[in-house]
C-alpha positions as CSV (number, residue, x, y, z in Angstrom):
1,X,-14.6,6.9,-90.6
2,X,-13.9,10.1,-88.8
3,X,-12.3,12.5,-91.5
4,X,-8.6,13.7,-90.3
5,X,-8.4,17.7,-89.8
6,X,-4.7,18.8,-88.8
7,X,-5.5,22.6,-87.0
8,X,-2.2,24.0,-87.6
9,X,-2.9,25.6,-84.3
10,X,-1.2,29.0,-84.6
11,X,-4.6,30.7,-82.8
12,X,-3.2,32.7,-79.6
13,X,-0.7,34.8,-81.3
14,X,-1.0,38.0,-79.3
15,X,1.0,41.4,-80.5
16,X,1.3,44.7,-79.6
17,X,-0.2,44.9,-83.1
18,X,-3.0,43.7,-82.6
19,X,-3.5,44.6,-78.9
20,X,-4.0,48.4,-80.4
21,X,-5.6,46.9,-82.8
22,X,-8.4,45.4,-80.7
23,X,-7.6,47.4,-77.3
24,X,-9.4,45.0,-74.9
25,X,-10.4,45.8,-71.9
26,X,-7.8,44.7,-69.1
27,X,-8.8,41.1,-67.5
28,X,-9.5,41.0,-64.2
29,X,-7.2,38.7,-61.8
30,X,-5.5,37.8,-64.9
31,X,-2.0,38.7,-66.8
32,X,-1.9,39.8,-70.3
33,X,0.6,38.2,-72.0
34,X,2.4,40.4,-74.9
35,X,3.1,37.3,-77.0
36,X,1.4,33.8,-77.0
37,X,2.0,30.9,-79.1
38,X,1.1,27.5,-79.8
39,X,3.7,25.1,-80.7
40,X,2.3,23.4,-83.6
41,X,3.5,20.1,-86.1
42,X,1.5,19.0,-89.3
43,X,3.8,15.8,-89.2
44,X,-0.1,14.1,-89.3
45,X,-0.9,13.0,-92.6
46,X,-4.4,14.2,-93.8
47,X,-7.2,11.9,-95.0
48,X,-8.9,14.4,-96.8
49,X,-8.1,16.3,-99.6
50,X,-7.2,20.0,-99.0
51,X,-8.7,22.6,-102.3
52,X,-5.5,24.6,-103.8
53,X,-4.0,26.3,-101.4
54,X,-4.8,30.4,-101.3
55,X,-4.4,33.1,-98.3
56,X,-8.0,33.8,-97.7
57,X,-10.2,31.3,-96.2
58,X,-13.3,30.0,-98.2
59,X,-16.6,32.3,-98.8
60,X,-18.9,29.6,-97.2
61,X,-16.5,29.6,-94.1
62,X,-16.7,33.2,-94.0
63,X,-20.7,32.3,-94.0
64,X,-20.5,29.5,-91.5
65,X,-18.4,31.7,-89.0
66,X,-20.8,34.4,-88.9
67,X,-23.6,32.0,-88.2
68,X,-21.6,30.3,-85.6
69,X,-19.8,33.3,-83.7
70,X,-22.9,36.1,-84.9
71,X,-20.6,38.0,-87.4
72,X,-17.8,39.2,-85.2
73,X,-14.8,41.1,-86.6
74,X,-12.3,38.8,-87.3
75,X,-8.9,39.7,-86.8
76,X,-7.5,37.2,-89.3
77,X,-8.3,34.8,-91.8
78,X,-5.6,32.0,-92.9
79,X,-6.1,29.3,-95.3
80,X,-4.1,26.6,-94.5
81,X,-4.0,22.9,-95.4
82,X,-7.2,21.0,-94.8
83,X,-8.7,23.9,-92.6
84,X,-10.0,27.4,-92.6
85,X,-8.6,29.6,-89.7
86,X,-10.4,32.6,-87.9
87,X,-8.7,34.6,-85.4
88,X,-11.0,36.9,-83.7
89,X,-12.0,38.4,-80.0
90,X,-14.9,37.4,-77.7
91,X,-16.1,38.5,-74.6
92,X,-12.3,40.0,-74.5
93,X,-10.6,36.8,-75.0
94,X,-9.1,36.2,-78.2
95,X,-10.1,32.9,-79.7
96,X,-9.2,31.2,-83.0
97,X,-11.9,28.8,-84.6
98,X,-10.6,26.2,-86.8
99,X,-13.2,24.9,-89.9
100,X,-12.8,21.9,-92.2
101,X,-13.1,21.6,-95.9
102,X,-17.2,21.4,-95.8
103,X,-16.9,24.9,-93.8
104,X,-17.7,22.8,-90.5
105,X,-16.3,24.0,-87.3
106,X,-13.9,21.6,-86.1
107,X,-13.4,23.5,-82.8
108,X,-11.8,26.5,-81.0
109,X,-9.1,27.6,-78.9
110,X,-9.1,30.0,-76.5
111,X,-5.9,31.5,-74.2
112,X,-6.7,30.8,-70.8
113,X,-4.6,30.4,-67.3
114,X,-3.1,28.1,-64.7
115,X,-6.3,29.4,-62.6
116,X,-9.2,28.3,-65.1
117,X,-7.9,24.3,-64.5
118,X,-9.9,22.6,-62.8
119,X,-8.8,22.3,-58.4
120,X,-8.0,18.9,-58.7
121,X,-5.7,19.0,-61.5
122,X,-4.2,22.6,-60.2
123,X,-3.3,20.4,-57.1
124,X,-2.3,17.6,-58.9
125,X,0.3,19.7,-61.3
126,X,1.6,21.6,-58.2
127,X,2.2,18.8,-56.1
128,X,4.2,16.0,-59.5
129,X,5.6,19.4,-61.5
130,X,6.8,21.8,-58.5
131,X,9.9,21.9,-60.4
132,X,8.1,23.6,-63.4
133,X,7.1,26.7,-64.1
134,X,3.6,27.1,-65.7
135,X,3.5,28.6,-69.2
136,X,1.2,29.2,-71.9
137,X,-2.2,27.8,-71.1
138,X,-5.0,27.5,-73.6
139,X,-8.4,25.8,-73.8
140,X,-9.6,23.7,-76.5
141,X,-13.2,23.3,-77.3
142,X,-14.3,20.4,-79.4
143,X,-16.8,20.9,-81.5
144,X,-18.8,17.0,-80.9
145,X,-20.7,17.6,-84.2
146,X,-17.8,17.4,-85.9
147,X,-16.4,13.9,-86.4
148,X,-12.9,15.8,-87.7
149,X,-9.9,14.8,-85.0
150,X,-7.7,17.8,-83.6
151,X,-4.1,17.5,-83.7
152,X,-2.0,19.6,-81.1
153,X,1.7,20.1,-80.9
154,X,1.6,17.6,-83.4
155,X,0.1,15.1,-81.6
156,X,-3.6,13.3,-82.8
157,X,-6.2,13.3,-79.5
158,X,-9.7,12.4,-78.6
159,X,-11.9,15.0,-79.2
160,X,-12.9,16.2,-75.8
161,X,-13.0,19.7,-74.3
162,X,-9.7,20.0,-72.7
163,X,-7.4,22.5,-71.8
164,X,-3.4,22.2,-72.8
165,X,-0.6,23.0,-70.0
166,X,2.6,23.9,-71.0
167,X,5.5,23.3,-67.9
168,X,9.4,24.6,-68.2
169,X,12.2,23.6,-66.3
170,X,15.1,25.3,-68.0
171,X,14.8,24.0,-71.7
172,X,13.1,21.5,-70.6
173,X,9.3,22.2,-71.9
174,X,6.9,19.2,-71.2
175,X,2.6,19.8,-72.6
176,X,-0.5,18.3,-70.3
177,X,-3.6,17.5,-70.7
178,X,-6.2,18.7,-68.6
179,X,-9.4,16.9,-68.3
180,X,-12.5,19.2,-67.5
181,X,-12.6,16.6,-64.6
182,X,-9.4,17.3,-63.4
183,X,-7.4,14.2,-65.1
184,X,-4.3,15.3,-66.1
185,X,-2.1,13.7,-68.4
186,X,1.1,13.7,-69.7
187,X,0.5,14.9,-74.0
188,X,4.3,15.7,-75.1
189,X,7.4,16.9,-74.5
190,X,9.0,19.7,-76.6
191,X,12.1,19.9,-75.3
């Protein structure tokens, strides 16, 4: 049975902070946003059993980051119920990289754009959402050696590499699901 980890997926928090912090190197063909966030909901109940809850994430997922990502600096660790949380910066994209009790990675996010979807689901979101406007964008990456399930805007999904679209229309704020081959579908609506 697949253990339940709830990422309380608060990875792509981007500040003027930390911009100066990190000072990346502009993007090409892409906008820096000055603030990103991911709406997220632990209304999932966990299967496994967190250890006490502290600030600082666990010594052996210090360990099993380094190993994983070859010791870069992270910007932040968080230590939240039933996972480990890393926010740091690759390849000038920051990332967050979410590990379970047994300091497993469970997967990471990464902020991304409208234009990193794949064509057909770019088309297919213009042509049944042309009353939206595209927001926040980011890209999940499933770890597959990790049975642990991902919950997103407090919603439980398969674990496949996917990327998550946010649309407004006024207040109105609807999340999709992009497929890396182009599916889309509907994931939630926040609004």
């Amino acid at each position: 049975m697949k253990k339940l980890v709830v990422p309380f997926v608060t990875c792509l928090s981007i500040n003027a902070a930390l911009k100066a912090q990190m000072n990346p190197a502009p993007l090409q063909g892409e906008a820096y946003k000055q603030e990103v966030t991911v709406n997220k909901d632990m209304n999932a109940k966990a299967e496994v059993k967190s250890p006490a809850a502290s600030e600082e994430a666990s010594v052996q997922t210090k360990q099993s980051f380094g190993e994983d990502f070859g010791y870069l600096p992270a910007l932040r660790w968080k230590r939240v119920e039933n996972f480990d949380e890393v926010d740091f910066v690759n390849n000038g994209k920051l990332m967050s990289a979410f590990y379970d009790n047994d300091a497993q990675l469970v997967g990471t996010t990464t902020e991304a754009t409208f234009s990193d979807l794949p064509s057909r689901a770019r088309s297919y979101i213009e042509q049944h959402y042309n009353q939206y406007s595209t927001g926040q964008v980011i890209f999940l990456d499933d770890n597959e050696l990790n049975y642990g399930d991902m919950v997103l805007y407090g919603n439980r999904f398969e674990d496949k590499d996917s990327y998550f679209v946010e649309l407004i229309n006024g207040v109105e704020r609807l999340v999709l699901q992009v497929f890396m081959n182009g599916d889309v579908k509907f994931f939630k609506k926040l609004s």
